[in-house]
C-alpha positions as CSV (number, residue, x, y, z in Angstrom):
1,X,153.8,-33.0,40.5
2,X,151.5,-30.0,39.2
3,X,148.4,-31.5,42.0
4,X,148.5,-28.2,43.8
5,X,149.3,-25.9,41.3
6,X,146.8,-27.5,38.8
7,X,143.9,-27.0,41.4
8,X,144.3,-23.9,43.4
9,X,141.5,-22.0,42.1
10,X,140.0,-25.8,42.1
11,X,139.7,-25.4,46.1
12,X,137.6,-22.2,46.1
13,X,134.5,-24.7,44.8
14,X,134.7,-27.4,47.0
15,X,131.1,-28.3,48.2
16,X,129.9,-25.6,46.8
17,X,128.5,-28.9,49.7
18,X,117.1,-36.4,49.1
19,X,116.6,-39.5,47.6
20,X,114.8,-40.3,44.4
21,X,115.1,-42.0,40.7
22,X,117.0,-41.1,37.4
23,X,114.2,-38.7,36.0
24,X,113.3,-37.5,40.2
25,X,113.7,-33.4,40.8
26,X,115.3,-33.1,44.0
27,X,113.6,-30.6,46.0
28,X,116.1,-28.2,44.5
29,X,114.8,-29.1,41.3
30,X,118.0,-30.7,40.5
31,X,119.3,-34.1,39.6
32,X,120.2,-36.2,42.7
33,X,123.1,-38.3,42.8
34,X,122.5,-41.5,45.7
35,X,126.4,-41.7,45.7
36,X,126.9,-38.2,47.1
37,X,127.6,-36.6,50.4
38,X,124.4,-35.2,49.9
39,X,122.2,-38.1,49.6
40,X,124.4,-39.4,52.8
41,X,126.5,-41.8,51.2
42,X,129.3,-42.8,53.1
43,X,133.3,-43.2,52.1
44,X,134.0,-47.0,54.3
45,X,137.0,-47.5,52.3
46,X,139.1,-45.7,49.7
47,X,142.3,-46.1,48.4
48,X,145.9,-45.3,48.8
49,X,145.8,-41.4,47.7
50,X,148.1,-38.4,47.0
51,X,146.4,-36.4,49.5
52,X,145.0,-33.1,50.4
53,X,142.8,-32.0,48.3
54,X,143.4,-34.7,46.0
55,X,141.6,-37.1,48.6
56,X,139.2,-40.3,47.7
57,X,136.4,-38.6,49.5
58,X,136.5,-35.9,46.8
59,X,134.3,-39.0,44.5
60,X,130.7,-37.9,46.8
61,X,131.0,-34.5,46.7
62,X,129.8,-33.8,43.4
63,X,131.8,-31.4,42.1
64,X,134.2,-32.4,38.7
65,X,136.8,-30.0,39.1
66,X,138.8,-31.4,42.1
67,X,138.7,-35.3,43.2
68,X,141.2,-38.2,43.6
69,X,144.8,-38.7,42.7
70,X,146.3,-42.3,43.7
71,X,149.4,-42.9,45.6
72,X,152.5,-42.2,43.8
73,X,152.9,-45.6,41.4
74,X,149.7,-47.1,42.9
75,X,148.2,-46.9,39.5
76,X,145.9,-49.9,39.3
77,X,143.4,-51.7,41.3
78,X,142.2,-48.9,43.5
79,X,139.3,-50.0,45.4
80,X,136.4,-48.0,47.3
81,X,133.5,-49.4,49.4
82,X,130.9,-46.8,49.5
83,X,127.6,-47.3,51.8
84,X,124.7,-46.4,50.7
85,X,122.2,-44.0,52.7
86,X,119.7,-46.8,51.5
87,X,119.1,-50.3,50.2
88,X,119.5,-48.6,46.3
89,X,119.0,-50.1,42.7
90,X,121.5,-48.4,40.4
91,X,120.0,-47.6,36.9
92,X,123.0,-45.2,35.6
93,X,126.5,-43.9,37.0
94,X,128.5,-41.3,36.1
95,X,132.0,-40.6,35.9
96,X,134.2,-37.0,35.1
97,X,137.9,-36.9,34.6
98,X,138.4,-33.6,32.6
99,X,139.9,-32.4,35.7
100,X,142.8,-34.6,35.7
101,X,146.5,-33.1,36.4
102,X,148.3,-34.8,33.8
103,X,147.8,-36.3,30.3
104,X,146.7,-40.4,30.9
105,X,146.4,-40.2,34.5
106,X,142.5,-40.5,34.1
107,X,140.9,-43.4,35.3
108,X,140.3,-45.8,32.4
109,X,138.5,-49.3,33.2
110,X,136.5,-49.1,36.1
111,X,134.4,-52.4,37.9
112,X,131.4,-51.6,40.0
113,X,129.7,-54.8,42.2
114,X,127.1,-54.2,44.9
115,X,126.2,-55.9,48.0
116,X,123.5,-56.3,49.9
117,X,124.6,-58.6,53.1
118,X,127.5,-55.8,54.3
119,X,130.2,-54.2,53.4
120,X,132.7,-57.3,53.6
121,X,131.1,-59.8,52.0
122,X,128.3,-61.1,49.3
123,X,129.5,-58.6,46.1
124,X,127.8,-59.4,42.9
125,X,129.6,-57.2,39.7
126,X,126.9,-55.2,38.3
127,X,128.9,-53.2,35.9
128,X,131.7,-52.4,34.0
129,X,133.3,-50.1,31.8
130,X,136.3,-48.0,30.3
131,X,136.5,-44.6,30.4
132,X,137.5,-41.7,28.1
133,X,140.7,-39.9,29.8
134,X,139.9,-36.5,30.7
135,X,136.4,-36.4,30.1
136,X,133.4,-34.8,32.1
137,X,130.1,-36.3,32.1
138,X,130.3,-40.1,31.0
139,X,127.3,-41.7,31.6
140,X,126.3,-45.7,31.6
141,X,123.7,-47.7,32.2
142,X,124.3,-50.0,34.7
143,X,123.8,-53.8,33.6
144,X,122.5,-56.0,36.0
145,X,119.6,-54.7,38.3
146,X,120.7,-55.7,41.4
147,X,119.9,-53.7,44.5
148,X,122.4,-53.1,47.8
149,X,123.1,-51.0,50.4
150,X,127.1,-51.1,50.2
151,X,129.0,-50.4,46.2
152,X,132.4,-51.0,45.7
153,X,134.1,-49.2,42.8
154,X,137.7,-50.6,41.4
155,X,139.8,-48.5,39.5
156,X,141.9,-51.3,37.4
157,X,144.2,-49.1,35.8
158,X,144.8,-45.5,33.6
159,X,145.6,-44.6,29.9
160,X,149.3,-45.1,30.5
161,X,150.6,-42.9,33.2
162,X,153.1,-44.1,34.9
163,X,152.4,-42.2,38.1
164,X,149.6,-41.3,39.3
165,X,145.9,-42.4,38.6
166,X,143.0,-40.2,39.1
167,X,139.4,-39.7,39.4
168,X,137.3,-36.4,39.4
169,X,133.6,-37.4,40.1
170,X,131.7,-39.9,40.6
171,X,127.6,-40.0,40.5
172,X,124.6,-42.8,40.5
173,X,121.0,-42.6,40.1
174,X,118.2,-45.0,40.6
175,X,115.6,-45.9,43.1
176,X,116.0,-45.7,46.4
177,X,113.9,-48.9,48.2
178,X,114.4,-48.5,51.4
179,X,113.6,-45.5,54.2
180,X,115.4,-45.3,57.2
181,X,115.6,-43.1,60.1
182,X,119.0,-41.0,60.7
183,X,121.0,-42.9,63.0
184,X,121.0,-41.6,67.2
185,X,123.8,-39.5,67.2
186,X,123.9,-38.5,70.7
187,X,127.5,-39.9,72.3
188,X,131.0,-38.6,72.7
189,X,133.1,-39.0,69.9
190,X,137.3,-38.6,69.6
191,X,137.9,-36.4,66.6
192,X,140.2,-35.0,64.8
193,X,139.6,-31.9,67.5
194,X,139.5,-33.4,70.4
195,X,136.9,-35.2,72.2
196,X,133.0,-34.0,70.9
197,X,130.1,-34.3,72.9
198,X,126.9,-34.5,70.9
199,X,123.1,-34.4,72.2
200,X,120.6,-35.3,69.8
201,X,116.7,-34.1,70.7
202,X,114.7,-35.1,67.6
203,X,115.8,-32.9,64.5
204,X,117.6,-30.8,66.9
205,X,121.6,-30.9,67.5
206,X,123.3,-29.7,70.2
207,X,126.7,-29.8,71.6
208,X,130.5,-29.0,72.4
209,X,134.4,-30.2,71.4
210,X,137.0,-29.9,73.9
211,X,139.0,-27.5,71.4
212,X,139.1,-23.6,72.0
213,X,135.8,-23.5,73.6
214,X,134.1,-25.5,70.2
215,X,130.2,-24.6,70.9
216,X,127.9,-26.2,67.8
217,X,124.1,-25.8,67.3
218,X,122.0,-27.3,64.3
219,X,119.5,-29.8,62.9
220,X,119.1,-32.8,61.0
221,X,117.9,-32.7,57.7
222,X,117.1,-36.5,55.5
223,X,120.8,-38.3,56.1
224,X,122.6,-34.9,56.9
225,X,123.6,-33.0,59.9
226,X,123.9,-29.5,59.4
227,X,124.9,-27.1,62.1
228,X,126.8,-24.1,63.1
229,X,129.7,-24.4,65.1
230,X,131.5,-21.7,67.2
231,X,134.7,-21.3,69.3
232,X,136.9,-18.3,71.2
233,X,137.9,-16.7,68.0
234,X,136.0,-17.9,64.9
235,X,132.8,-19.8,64.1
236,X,131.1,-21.1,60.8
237,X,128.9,-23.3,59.2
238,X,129.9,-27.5,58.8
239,X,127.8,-30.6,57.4
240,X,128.1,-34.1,58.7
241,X,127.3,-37.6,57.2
242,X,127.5,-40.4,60.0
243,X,127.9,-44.2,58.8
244,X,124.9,-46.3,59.0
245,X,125.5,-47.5,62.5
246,X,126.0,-44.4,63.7
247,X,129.9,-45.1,64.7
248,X,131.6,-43.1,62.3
249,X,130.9,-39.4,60.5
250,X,132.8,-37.2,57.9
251,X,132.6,-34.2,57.3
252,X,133.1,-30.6,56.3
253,X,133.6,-27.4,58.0
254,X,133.9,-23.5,56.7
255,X,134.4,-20.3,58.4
256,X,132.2,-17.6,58.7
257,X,132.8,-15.4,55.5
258,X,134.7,-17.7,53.7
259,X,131.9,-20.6,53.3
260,X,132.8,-20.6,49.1
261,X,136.3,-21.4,49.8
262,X,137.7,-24.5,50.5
263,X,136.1,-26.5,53.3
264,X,138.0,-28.6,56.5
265,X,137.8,-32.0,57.1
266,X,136.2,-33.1,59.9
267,X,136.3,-36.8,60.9
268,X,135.3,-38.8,64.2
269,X,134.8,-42.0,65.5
270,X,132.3,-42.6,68.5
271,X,133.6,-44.2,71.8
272,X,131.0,-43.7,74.2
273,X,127.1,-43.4,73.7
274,X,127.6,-41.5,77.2
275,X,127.1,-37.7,75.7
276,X,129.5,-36.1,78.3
277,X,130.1,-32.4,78.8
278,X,132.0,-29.2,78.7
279,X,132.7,-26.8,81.1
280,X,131.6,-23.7,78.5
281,X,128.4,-25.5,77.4
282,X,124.8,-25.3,78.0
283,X,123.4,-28.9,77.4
284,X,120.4,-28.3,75.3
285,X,119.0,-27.1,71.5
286,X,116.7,-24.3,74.1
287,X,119.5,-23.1,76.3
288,X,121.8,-23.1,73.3
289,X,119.5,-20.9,71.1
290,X,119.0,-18.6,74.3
291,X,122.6,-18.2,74.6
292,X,123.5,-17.6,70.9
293,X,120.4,-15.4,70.7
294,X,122.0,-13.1,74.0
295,X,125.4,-12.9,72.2
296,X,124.6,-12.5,69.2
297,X,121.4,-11.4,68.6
298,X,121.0,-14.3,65.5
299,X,120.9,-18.1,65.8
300,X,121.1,-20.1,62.6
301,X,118.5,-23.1,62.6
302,X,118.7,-26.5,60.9
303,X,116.7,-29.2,61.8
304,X,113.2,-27.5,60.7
305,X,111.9,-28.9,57.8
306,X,109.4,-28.7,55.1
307,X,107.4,-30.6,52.8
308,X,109.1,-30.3,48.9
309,X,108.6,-26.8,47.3
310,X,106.2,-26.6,50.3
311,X,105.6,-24.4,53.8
312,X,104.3,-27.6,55.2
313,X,106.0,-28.2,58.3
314,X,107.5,-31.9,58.9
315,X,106.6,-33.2,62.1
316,X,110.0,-34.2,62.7
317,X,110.5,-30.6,63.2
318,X,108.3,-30.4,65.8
319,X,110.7,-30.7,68.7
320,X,112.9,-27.9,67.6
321,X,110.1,-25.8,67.5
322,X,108.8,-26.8,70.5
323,X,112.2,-25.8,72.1
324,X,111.6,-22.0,70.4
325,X,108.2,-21.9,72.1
326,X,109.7,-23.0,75.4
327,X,112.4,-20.4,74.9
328,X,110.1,-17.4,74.7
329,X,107.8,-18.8,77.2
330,X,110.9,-19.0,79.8
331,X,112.1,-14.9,78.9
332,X,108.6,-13.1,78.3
333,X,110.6,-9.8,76.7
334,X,111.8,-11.8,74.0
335,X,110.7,-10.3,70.7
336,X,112.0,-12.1,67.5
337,X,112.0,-11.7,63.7
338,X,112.0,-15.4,62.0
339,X,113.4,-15.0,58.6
340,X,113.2,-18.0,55.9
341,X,116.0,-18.4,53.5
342,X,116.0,-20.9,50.5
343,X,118.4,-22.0,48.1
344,X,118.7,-20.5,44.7
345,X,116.8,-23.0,42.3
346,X,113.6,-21.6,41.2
347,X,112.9,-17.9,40.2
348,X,113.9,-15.1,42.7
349,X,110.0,-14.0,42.9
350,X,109.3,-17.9,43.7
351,X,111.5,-18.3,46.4
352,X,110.9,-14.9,48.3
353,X,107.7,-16.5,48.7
354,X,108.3,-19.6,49.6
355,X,110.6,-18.5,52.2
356,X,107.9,-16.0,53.6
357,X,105.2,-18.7,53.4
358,X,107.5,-21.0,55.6
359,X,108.7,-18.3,57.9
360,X,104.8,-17.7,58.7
361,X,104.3,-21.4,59.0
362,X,106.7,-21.4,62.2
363,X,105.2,-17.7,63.6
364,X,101.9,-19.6,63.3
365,X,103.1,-22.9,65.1
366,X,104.3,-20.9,67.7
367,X,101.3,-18.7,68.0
368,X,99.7,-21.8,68.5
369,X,101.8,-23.1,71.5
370,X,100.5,-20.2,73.3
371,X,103.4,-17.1,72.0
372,X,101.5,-13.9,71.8
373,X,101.7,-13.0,68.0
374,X,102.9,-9.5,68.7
375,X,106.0,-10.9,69.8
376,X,107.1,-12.5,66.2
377,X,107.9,-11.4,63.0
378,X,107.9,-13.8,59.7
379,X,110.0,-12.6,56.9
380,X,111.7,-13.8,53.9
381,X,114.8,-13.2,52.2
382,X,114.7,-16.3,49.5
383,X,117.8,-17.1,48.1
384,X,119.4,-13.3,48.2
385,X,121.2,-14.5,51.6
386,X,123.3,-17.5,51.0
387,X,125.7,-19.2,53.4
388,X,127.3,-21.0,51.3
389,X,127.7,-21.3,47.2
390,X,124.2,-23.0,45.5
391,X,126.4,-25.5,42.8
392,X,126.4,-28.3,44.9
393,X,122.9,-30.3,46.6
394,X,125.6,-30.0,49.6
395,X,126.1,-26.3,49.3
396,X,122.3,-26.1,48.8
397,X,121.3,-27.6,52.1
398,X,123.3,-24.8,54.0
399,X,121.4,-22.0,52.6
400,X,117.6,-23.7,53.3
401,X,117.1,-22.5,56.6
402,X,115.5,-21.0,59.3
403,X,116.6,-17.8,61.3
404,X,116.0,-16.2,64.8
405,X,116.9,-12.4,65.0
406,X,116.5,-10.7,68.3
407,X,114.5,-7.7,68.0
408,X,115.8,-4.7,70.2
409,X,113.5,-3.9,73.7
410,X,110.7,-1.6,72.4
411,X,111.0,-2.3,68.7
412,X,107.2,-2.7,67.1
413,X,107.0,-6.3,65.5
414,X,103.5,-6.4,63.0
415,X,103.6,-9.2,61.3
């Protein structure tokens, strides 16, 4: 099989990784698929696979060029049962398959049914259709206006391989009629390395894994966790999507450098809302900051948010900031710069100032809280500093952010 050869230089855009209707702008000014990582939909069931990179995940992460391959000869009735970040009401999916590795292996006649009473029960088909093998952007309206919170997609069969069956993409807009908090995500967790202790304080997201030292600091943003994590050796940036009930996340992990390469998988089940420790970790968003900050002399910050194409702070934000203030309040020599970053949609002119605007916003909160303004700096960089690759809503997310730089003892911050 040609899977890995076919899709080598496939890897190097993998997420390159929030709610609205089929004509909604994201605020990335971008289309918004529901069924996608971003939106925090959440794989509950996929089919027998190849593997790899050719995983049934690969469906939410909007991007065509790699995706799903079935077990070898498992060719028809491939089922997923995706849940929805919200109760949704589908209006049009989408489906690519140009990316297949082998003529007729594309999906060909596909069944969609929606539920909402859970993910085992109460399905009502809402949809179906037959696809065009090895074609990107097929589009359908879907038939029957029936809102849920949990979609199952079948895969019936392909255009006459006898091997494998496969599936690049897979994308769905509509309304989104429900709003609900992200799920308490403080607990221990057994993972795929080793145990993780997470505490959750607000937007803020702090914690430790019992492999190599694992440190992680970051925030929550809509249905997504983003954060940085660090061990001995190596650190980088990752994004998590936790199941509705809070038992369950995927997700996705870079290292520093690399972050437009091929991502990790990083999956875990929660076994104890009991956070636990670590022996090399601090316990909180503050004294994890500090402690970054002192090693460093950066901290990456998630978890502060804004209002759409806005400097308007959220007021979910306001712990994490709160934990800054408290931060320079506890060490009085601490002098930072606060740099805003944004993604790359918009003009460059646009977003420099956008970024500045919101780096200000969080000087002036914390001016407020009783920081002498002589000891902060707001600057902003736009979108001319990325973390990770701007193609994906996924890749997006990383790069809007917030930054801490320590400023050396002595060094004259005017604002």
């Amino acid at each position: 099989m040609n899977h890995l050869k076919a899709t080598v230089a496939a890897l190097f855009a993998v997420f390159l990784f929030v709610s609205g209707n089929v004509a909604q702008a994201t605020a990335e000014g971008t289309e918004q698929s529901l069924l996608s990582f971003s939106s925090g939909a959440f794989v509950i069931q996929k089919p027998a696979e190849y593997g790899g990179i050719w995983s049934g995940f690969w469906l939410l992460d909007e991007n065509p060029k790699i995706g799903w391959a079935s077990a070898k000869g498992k060719i028809e009735n491939n089922i997923w049962v995706i849940e929805l970040a919200e109760k949704t009401l589908l209006k049009l999916v989408e489906f690519d398959t140009a990316g297949i590795d082998g003529k007729g292996r594309g999906a060909k006649d596909v069944v969609l049914e929606i539920s909402d009473e859970g993910l085992d029960k109460g399905y009502q088909k809402i949809a179906e259709f037959t696809l065009a093998d090895a074609v990107d952007g097929q589009r359908f309206p879907v038939a029957s206006a029936v809102p849920g919170r949990w979609l199952k997609l079948t895969v019936k069969n392909n255009h006459g391989a006898k091997d494998y069956t496969e599936l690049m993409d897979f994308r769905g807009y509509g309304d989104q009629l429900t709003k609900t908090s992200f799920p308490e995500a403080s607990g221990t967790y057994a993972t795929n390395f080793n145990d993780f202790h997470l505490r959750q304080q607000g937007t803020a997201v702090t914690g430790c894994y019992e492999y190599k030292d694992g440190l992680l600091n970051g925030g929550i943003e809509g249905r997504i966790l983003k954060f940085t994590w660090q061990e001995r050796e190596r650190k980088g940036p990752a994004i998590f999507i936790f199941s509705q009930d809070g038992k369950q996340f995927f997700g996705v992990y870079w290292l520093e450098g690399n972050e437009k390469n091929a991502g990790g998988i990083w999956t875990g089940n929660r076994k104890s809302a009991a956070i636990g420790s670590c022996p090399h970790w601090s316990g909180g968003a503050q004294e994890q900051m500090s402690k970054e900050l002192q090693s460093s002399g950066r901290v990456r910050l998630y978890g502060i948010n804004f209002d759409v194409d806005s400097a308007v702070l959220r007021s979910e934000s306001i712990p994490t900031l709160d934990k800054i203030a408290g931060m320079l309040k506890a060490d009085g020599g601490l002098r930072l710069t606060i740099e805003g970053h944004t993604d790359s949609s918009g003009t460059g002119e646009r977003n420099q100032v956008l970024s500045l605007k919101r780096a200000e916003s969080v000087r002036s909160y914390l001016v407020a809280a009783g920081i002498v303004g002589d000891r902060l700096k707001a600057e902003g960089f736009g979108s001319s500093k990325p973390v990770s690759a701007n193609t994906t809503a996924l890749g997006k997310a990383q790069n809007r952010r917030v930054e801490l730089v320590k400023q050396d003892e002595g060094t004259s911050i005017n604002k």
